[in-house]
Structure formats: structure tokens, C-alpha cells
KEBA-697141 format. One line per 2 residues: number of its first residue (from 0); for each residue y, z, x of C-alpha. Coordinates in nm, 2 decimals. Example, Ala and Ser with C-alpha at 12.3 -4.5 7.8 and 13.67 -1.06 7.14 Angstrom:
0> -0.45/0.78/1.23  -0.11/0.71/1.37
***
This chain:
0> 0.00/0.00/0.00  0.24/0.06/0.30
2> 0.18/-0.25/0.47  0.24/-0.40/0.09
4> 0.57/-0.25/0.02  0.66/-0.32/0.35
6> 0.64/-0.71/0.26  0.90/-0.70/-0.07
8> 1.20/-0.84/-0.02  1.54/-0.69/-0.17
10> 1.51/-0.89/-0.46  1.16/-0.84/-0.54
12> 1.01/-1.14/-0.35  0.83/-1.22/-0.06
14> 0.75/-1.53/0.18  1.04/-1.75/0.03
16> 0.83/-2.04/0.19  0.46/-1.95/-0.04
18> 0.33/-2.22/-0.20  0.11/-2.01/-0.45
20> 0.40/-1.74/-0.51  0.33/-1.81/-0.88
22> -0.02/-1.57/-0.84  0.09/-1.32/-0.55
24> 0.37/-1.19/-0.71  0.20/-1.09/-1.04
26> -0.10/-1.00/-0.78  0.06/-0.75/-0.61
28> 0.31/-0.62/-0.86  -0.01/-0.55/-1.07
30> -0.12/-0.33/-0.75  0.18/-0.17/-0.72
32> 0.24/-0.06/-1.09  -0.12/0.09/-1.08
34> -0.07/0.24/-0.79  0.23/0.41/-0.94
36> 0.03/0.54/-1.25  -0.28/0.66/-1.07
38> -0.09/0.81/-0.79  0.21/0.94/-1.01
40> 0.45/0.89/-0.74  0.77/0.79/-0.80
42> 0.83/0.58/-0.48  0.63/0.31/-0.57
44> 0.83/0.22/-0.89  1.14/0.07/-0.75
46> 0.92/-0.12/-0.58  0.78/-0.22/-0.96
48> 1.06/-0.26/-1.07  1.24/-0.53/-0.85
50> 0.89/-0.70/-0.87  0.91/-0.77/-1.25
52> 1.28/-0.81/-1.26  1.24/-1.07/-0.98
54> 0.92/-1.26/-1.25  1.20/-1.23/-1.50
56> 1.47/-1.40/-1.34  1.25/-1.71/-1.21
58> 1.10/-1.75/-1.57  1.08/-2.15/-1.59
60> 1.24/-2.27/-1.92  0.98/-2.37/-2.07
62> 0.87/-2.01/-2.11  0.58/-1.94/-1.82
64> 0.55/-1.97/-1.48  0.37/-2.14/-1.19
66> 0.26/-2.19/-0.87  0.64/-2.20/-0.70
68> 0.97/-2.10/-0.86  1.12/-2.45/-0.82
70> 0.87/-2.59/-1.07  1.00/-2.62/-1.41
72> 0.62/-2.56/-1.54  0.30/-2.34/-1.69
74> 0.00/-2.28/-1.61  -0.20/-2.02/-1.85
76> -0.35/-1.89/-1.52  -0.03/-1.81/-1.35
78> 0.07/-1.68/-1.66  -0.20/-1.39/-1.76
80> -0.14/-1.32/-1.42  0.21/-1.25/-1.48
82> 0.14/-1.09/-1.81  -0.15/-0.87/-1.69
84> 0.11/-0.77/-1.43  0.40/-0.69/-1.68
86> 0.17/-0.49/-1.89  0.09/-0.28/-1.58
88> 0.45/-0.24/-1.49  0.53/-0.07/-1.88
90> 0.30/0.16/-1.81  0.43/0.24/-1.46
92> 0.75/0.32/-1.65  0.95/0.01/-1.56
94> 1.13/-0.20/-1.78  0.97/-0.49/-1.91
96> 1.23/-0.77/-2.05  1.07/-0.90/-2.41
98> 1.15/-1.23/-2.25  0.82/-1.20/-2.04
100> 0.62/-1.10/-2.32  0.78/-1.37/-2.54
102> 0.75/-1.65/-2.30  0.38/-1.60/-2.24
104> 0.31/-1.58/-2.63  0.51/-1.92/-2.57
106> 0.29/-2.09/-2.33  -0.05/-1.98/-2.48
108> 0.04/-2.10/-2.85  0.11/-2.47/-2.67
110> -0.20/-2.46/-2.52  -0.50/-2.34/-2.72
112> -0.65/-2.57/-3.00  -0.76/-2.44/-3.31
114> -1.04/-2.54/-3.57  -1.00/-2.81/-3.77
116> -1.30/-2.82/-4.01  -1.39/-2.54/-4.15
118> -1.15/-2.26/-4.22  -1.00/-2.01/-4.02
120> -1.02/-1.66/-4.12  -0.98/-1.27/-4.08
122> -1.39/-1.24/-4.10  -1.43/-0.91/-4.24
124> -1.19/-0.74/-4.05  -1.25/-0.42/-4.20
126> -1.30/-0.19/-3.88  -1.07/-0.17/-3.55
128> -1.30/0.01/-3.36  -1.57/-0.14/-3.05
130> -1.89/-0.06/-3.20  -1.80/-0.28/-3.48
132> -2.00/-0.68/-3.49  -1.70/-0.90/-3.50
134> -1.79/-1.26/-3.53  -2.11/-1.28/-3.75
136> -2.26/-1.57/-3.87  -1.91/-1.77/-3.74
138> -1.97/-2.12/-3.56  -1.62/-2.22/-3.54
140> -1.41/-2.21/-3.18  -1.08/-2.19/-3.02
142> -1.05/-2.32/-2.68  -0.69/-2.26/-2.43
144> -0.62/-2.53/-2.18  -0.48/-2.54/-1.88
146> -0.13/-2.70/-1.86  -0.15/-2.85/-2.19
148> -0.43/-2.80/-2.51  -0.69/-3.03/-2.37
150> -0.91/-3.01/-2.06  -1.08/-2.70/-2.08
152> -1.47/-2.74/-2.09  -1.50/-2.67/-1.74
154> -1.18/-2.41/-1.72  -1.16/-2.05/-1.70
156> -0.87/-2.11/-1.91  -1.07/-2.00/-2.22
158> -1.17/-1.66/-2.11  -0.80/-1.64/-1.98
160> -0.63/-1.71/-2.33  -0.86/-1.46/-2.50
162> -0.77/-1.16/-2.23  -0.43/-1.26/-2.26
164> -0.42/-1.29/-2.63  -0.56/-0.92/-2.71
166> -0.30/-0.80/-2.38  -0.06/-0.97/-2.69
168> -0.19/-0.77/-2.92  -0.47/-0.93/-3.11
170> -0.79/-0.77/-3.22  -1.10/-0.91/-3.13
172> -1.16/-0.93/-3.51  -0.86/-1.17/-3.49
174> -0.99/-1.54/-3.54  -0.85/-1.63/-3.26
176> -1.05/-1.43/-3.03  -1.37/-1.48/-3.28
178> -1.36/-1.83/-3.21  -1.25/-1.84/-2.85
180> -1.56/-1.62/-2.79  -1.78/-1.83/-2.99
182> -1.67/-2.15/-2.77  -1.74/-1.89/-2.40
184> -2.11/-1.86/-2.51  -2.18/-2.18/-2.68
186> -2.05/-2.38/-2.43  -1.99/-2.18/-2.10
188> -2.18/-1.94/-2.06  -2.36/-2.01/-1.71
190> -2.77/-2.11/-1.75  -3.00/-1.96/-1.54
192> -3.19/-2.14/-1.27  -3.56/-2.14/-1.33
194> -3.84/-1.97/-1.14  -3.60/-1.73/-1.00
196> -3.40/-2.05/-0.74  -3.12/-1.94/-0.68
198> -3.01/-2.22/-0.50  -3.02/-2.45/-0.81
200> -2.76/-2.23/-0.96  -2.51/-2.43/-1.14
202> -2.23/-2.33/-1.27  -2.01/-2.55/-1.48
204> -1.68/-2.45/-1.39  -1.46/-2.55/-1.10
206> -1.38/-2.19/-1.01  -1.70/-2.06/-1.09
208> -1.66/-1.66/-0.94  -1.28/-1.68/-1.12
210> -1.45/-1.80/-1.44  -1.69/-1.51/-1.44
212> -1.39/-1.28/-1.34  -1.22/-1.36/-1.66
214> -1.51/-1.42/-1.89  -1.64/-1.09/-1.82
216> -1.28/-0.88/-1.85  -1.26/-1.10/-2.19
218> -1.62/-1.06/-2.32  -1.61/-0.70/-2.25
220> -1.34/-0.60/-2.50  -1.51/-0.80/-2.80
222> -1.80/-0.61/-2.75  -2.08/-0.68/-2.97
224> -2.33/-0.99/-2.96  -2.03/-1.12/-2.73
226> -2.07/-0.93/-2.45  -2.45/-0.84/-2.45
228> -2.55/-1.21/-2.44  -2.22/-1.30/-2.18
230> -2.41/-0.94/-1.98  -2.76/-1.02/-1.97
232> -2.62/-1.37/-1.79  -2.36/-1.22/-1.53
234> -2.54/-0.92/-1.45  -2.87/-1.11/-1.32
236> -2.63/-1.42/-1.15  -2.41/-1.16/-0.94
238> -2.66/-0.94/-0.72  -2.89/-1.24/-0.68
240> -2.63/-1.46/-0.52  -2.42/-1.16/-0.33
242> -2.51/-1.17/0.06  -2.76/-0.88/0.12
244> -2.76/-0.92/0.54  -2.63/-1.01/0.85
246> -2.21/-1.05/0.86  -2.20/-1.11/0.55
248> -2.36/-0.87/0.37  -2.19/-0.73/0.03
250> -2.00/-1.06/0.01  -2.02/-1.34/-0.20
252> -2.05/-1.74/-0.10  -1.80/-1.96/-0.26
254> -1.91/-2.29/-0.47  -1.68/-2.53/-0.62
256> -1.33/-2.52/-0.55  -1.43/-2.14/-0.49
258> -1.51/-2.27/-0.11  -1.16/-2.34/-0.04
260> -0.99/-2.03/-0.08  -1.25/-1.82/0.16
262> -1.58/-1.55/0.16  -1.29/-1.31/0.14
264> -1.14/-1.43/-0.22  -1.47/-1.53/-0.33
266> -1.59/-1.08/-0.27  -1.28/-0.96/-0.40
268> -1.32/-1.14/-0.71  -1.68/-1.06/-0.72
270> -1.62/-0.69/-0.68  -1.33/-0.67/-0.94
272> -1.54/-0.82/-1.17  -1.88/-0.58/-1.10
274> -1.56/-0.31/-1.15  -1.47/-0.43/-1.53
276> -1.78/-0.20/-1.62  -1.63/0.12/-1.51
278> -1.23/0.06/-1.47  -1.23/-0.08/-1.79
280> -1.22/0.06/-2.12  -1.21/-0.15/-2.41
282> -0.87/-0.13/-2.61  -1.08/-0.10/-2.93
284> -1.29/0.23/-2.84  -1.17/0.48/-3.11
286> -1.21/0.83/-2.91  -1.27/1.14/-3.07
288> -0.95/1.34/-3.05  -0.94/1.61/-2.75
290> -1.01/1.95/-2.87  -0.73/2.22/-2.91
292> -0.65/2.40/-2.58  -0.83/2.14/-2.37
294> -0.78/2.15/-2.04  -0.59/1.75/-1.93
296> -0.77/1.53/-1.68  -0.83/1.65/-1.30
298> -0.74/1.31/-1.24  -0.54/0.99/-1.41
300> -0.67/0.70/-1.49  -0.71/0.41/-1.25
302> -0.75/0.07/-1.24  -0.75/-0.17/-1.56
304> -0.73/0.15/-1.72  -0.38/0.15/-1.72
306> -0.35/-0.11/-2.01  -0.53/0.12/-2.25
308> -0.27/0.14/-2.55
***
């Protein structure tokens, strides 16, 4: 975290010369405003602060944000970065301009396609909480692009509008996020190689660890059917492709476009997902109320926890 604040400039950015600024600033703001909340130290929030002022004042026009601040663009990946970042700052204590929220609510309605057959509905929305089965018997799916509403069979994109959309606010009885489950397991979820080869893994995405990263976060809070068929996948793909000696031991192997960006991007994403099970709670978990005179926490909560609402 030293070395970290160490590299903020005064007005909350870094390198000006980064070419993918558009996800290391939401990156390592997110790590900052978590680092506030866990640690409860006050230094670390001006340091939160000039981070999201700084994502506020290069906003592009169009509402979102991408990979450099001279490019009048979105992305939905830049921007759940952002927005996963914002949502980390609030809870730091920093103020959050609406404009953020606003812009990426923006962005994410331009991009996602909705059904056009058979009707979209609240399906029995009838109970907030995580045990609850949203989704049964529905067939019909929501998909979120990319930079536009097309182009997302082989995206993480997907995944990223439905973790972005409940970030928003939406239930995961909300259509929305119904239907945008129901495209993640009829159509992406990853197949398992036969006879145990594990070489002959294929996954049909072109980030395949950053699609997993998302899908899981995302299948996680619907719960349900959702996330014990997206589990049973995921947990038997990531210990059977992780490294188990020599050098690389513990790390992870990049395919895809996953190659480019390094072993090292290719483990942290890898271990942030295997985290999602135990930093994460879902936002729908209805907890029984804390007894009268209870003693509070040794210890806050870390992590993802930190968007609870």
C-alpha cells in the first residue's frame, strides 16, 4: 500500500503516459478504498478521494470511460471497473458524484440486448432474500456487449453487465439479471474436457481466466440453480489447470489473449476469483439480526465485503 500511494499524483492520477489507465485507476482506487474500510485508517482516504474525483473529472461524454482519457469512448469493462471502484470508495467515506453512477447506468443500457419473443417479466418476485430460486422454468436471455449491443458470445461482457447491474441496484429476481444468467449457462458456461485431459480444455472466450473472474463474482449473487451449475464447472477447471510444481507452482497459465498480459495477471485473477467464496457475501443474504448487548466484530470486513449494502 505504501509503495501504492506513493505512485498517485496530486490530482489523483498516475503515469500520464499509460495506455491502459482506463483499468489501473479504478484498480487501484478499489484497493485503496478497501484498504481504508478494513484498516479504518484515515490516511488512506484522501488518497480515495483524489482517485475518484480524478474518474469523475475525465468522465468521457458519452457517459463511461476507457482505456486512455483522451478517448471519447466506453467500454462496459472499463466501466464496472470504475463502478466497482466507486462503490468501494462510498463505503470508504468519500464522495461519490451521481455523475459516476449515472454515466455507467448510461453505458450499460446502450449496450445490453433484451428479449424479443416472449415477454419479459418480474418472475415471481416475491422474496428478496439468497435462498430463494429465482429464474425457474425461464428460457429467455439478456446478453451486454462490449462497446456497442452486439458481439458478445465470446465476451466476458455478459457476466460484467449482470455484476454491474445488481452493483446498480437490481435484484437477481430482476429480469434482467434472470435472463442474463440464463444466457452465462446456456451458452457460456465452459465444457469440460473428457477423460480428465486437461490439455483439451477449451474455453470459448478470449479472456478466458477474466471471463471466469466475472462469471463467478456474478453467478455467485443469484445464487440458486445459477451458481451450483456455474460451481460444479469452475471449481473442477481451476485446481486442475493451476501449476502444482517447479517455478510456477500456485500460478496459473494463460490461454487466449490471457497469454499476453503474463503468469502474473493470469494468478491474480485466478486467486481473486477462488476468493469470491469467502470475501464475498451475497447482497441478498437476509441475516438474522444481532442479539441485544452483542459484543461488535473483533475485526471489519474485508475484501468484496465492503459492497455489502
Amino acid at each position: 500500500m505504501e509503495y501504492m500511494l506513493s505512485r498517485q499524483q496530486p490530482d489523483g492520477d498516475y503515469s500520464p503516459n499509460d495506455l491502459i489507465g482506463g483499468y489501473n485507476r479504478p484498480i487501484a482506487l478499489q484497493a485503496f478504498a478497501e484498504a481504508a474500510y478494513s484498516a479504518g485508517d484515515p490516511q488512506y482516504l484522501p488518497f480515495v478521494q483524489r482517485g475518484v474525483d480524478f474518474l469523475t473529472v475525465i468522465q468521457a461524454k458519452k457517459g463511461g470511460w476507457r482505456y486512455r482519457v483522451v478517448d471519447n469512448a466506453n467500454d462496459s469493462s472499463v466501466v464496472a471497473w470504475v463502478l466497482f471502484a466507486a462503490k468501494a470508495a462510498t463505503k470508504a467515506g468519500a464522495r461519490v458524484r451521481s455523475s459516476a453512477l449515472e454515466g455507467s447506468e448510461l453505458v450499460l443500457s446502450q449496450f445490453q440486448v433484451r428479449p424479443v419473443k416472449e415477454r419479459e417479466d418480474f418472475y415471481r418476485d416475491i422474496d428478496p432474500t439468497y435462498a430463494f430460486e429465482v429464474g425457474q422454468n425461464t428460457q429467455y436471455q439478456f446478453h451486454t456487449g462490449y462497446q456497442d449491443y452486439a458481439f458478445a458470445a465470446n465476451q466476458a461482457t455478459t457476466a460484467i453487465g449482470l455484476m454491474s447491474r445488481i452493483l446498480l441496484g437490481y435484484r437477481h429476481s430482476h429480469p434482467f439479471c434472470i435472463g442474463s444468467a440464463n444466457k452465462i449457462l446456456a451458452d457460456q458456461l465452459p465444457e469440460l474436457p473428457k477423460n480428465g485431459n486437461w490439455e483439451r480444455l477449451s474455453i470459448k472466450a478470449q479472456y478466458p481466466m477474466y471471463f471466469m473472474y466475472y462469471g463467478t463474482l456474478a453467478m455467485h449473487q443469484m445464487g440458486g440453480r445459477y451458481f451450483r451449475e456455474w460451481n460444479k464447472t469452475i471449481k473442477e477447471i481451476l485446481p486442475a489447470t493451476q501449476y502444482i510444481g517447479g517455478c510456477s507452482r500456485g500460478s496459473w497459465n494463460g490461454k487466449g489473449f490471457d497469454g499476453f498480459l503474463s503468469r502474473l495477471y493470469t494468478t491474480a485473477i485466478g486467486a481473486m476469483t477462488l476468493e469470491t467464496y469467502s470475501a464475498t457475501r451475497p447482497f441478498f443474504r437476509i441475516e438474522r439480526a444481532p442479539q441485544r448487548h452483542a459484543s461488535p466484530p473483533a475485526t471489519a470486513p474485508t475484501g468484496m465485503r465492503a459492497y455489502r449494502r
